[in-house]
C-alpha positions in Angstrom: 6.5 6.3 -5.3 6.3 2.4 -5.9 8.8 1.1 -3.5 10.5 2.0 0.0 13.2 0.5 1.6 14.3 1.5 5.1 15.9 -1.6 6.1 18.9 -1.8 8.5 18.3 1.4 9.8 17.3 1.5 13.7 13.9 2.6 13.3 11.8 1.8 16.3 8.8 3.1 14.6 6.7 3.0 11.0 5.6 6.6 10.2 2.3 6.5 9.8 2.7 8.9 6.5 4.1 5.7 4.8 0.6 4.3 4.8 -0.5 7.8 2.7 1.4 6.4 -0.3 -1.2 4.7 -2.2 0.5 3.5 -5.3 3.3 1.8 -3.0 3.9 -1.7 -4.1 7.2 -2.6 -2.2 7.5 -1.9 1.1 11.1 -2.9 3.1 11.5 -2.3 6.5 13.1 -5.3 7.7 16.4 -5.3 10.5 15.3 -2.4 12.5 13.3 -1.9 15.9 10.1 -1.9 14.8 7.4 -2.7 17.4 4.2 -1.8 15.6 3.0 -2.5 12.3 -0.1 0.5 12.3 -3.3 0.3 11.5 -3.6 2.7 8.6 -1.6 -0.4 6.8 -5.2 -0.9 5.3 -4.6 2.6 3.0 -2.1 0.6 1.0 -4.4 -0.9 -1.2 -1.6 -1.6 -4.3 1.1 -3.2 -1.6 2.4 -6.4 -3.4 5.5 -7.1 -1.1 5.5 -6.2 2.8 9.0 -7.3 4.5 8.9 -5.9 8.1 11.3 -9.5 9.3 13.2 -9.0 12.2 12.1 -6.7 14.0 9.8 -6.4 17.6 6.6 -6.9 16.3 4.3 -9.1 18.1 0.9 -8.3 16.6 -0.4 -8.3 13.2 -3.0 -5.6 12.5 -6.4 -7.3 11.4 -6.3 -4.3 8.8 -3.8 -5.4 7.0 -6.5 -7.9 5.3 -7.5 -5.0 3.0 -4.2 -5.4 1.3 -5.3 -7.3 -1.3 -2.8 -7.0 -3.7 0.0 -8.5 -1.1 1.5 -11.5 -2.3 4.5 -11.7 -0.4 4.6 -11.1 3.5 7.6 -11.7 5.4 7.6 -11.3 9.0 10.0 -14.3 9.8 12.3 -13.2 13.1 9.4 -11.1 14.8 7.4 -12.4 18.2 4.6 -12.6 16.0 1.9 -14.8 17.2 -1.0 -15.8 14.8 -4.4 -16.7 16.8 -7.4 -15.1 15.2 -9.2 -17.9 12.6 -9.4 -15.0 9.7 -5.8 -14.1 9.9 -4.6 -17.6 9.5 -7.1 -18.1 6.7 -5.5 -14.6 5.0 -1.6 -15.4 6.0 -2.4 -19.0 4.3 -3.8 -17.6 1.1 -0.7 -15.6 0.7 1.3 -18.0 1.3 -0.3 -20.4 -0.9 0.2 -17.8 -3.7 3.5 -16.5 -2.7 5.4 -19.2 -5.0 3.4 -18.4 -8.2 3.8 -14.6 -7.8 7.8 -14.9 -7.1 8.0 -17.2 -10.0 5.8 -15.4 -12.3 7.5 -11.5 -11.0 9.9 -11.1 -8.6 13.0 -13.0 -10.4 12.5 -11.2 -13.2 14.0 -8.3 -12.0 17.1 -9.4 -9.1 16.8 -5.3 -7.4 13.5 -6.5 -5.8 14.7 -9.3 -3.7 18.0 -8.3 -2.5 19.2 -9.7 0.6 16.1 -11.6 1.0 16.4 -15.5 2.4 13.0 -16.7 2.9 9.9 -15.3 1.8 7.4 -16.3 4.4 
């Protein structure tokens, strides 16, 4: 499985089984409850696009830095509070290549990015 979309659906929780998926490249789990991203994020080496906006999240795992395929990270509409020196440096670089990879990928095919109104 490449992509997973649980959007709009309550969830209070991300299964921890979802970080098991190694070839998973799209992951939607924006508009639920969601309070925790986990740790075992780190497993999901190929992730390209990680929408978890507007939930409850506060924290961002440090783990998530071994995505290094992730090119578009939306957590807009989340308490999330960026302090630690290497997560800004890691959030910036995505950001900084966020516009190329869109460009260059996403708006090729209009199934990826539905419903979506600001990528970072």
């Amino acid at each position: 499985m490449t992509k997973f979309n649980c959007s709009g659906n309550q969830i209070q929780k991300i299964p921890k089984e979802i970080c098991k998926l190694k070839q998973l490249e799209i992951f939607e789990c924006s508009d639920n409850q969601i309070q925790k991203i986990p740790k075992e994020i780190n497993n999901l080496t190929q992730l390209k696009k990680f929408n978890c906006g507007n939930n409850k999240i506060t924290k961002i795992p440090n783990e998530i830095i071994n995505c290094v395929n992730l090119k578009i990270f939306n957590y807009e509409k989340n308490g999330i509070v960026i302090e630690q020196q290497q997560m800004k440096k890691y959030i910036n670089k995505i950001h900084q290549s966020q516009q190329k990879y869109v460009d260059a990928e996403l708006f090729t095919d209009n199934t990826i990015l539905p419903g979506c109104h600001k990528l970072f």
